[in-house]
C-alpha positions, 0 to 999 in steps of 0.5 A: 047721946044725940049727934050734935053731942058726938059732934061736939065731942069731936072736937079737941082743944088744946090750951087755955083762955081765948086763943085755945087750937083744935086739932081734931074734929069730925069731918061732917063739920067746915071750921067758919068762925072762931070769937072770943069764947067758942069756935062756930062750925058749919055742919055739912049737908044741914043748914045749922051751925055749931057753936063750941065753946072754948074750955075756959068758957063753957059757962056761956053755953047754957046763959047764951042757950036761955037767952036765945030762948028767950028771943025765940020767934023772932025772926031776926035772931038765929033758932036754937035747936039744941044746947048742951053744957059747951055747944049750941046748934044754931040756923046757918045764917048765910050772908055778910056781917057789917064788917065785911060789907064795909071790907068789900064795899057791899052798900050798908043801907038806912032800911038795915039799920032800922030792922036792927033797931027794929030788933034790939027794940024785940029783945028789950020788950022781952026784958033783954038788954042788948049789949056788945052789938058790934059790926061782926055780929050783924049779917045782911042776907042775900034778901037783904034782910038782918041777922044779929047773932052772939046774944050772951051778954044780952043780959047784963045790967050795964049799959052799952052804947055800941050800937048807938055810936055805930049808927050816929058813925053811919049818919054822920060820916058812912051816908055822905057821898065822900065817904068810901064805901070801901075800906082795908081791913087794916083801918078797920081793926084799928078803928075797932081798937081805938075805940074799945080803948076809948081814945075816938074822939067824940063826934 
């Protein structure tokens, strides 16, 4: 058994669907984020993370790992290291998604979104289709460079527009001077909200 293995092994969850708790896990690993399918622990004293997924999900590990295979060598996506039949390890991208720049007020620059179009355009010429491209799942690195992790639905024959209405948002309203740069994370959500239930208007 390898020690990402025993690792993911150790950790115990409790429930169903998507809000399952753990109360045990190893202590090399720092609970950093929890999604709609897995928990992502860091993976002390390394620089990768493992990603767990949650009982009712474990079915997305081995689609998630293909895909990542897939996007292998391209640098703007994380390096698969090893997968298994309910965990991912994964780089340790260090930084801050879209969704906390505009929670702290990081400047979110024209440069950045042209390497995410720069990167979805990588994937589609592997036969990809990114999908579910939102502001948590988009890093700006201490560089200044892009990250986009969560790829499991990069394979879904739907098309998505998320990223499309992300950047005419930030066109139209984030670049002029009036508009703040920081916003409560209150306004966020239900900004987040409204628009998965479609009530935004059109802009």
């Amino acid at each position: 058994m390898s020690a990402y293995r025993e690792l993911a092994d150790s950790v115990r969850m409790t429930g169903k669907g998507s809000c399952p708790w753990f109360g045990e896990k190893d202590d090399k690993l720092e609970l950093i984020g929890k999604g709609r399918s897995a928990y992502v622990f860091k993976i002390l004293s390394t620089e990768k993370v493992l990603k767990v997924f949650f009982p009712d999900f474990t079915h997305i590990a081995k689609e998630e790992a293909a895909i990542y295979h897939d996007l292998e060598g391209l640098e703007f996506f994380p390096t698969l290291y090893e997968a298994g039949s309910n965990y991912l390890v994964l780089d340790y991208i260090e930084g801050y998604t879209l969704f906390e720049c505009l929670q702290q007020g990081i400047p979110v620059s024209e440069q950045n979104m042209n390497e995410v179009d720069q990167a979805l355009d990588l994937a589609r010429k592997k036969g990809l289709n990114p999908s579910d491209i939102h502001l948590r799942n988009i890093i700006i690195t201490p560089h200044g460079g892009i990250k986009i992790i969560d790829v499991a639905r990069y394979r879904q024959t739907k098309q998505c527009t998320q990223w499309d209405d992300l950047k005419r948002a930030f066109y139209r309203f984030y670049r002029k001077p009036y508009f703040p740069k920081r916003l409560p994370i209150f306004i966020l959500n239900t900004i987040a909200a409204l628009y998965k239930r479609k009530w935004l208007p059109e802009f």
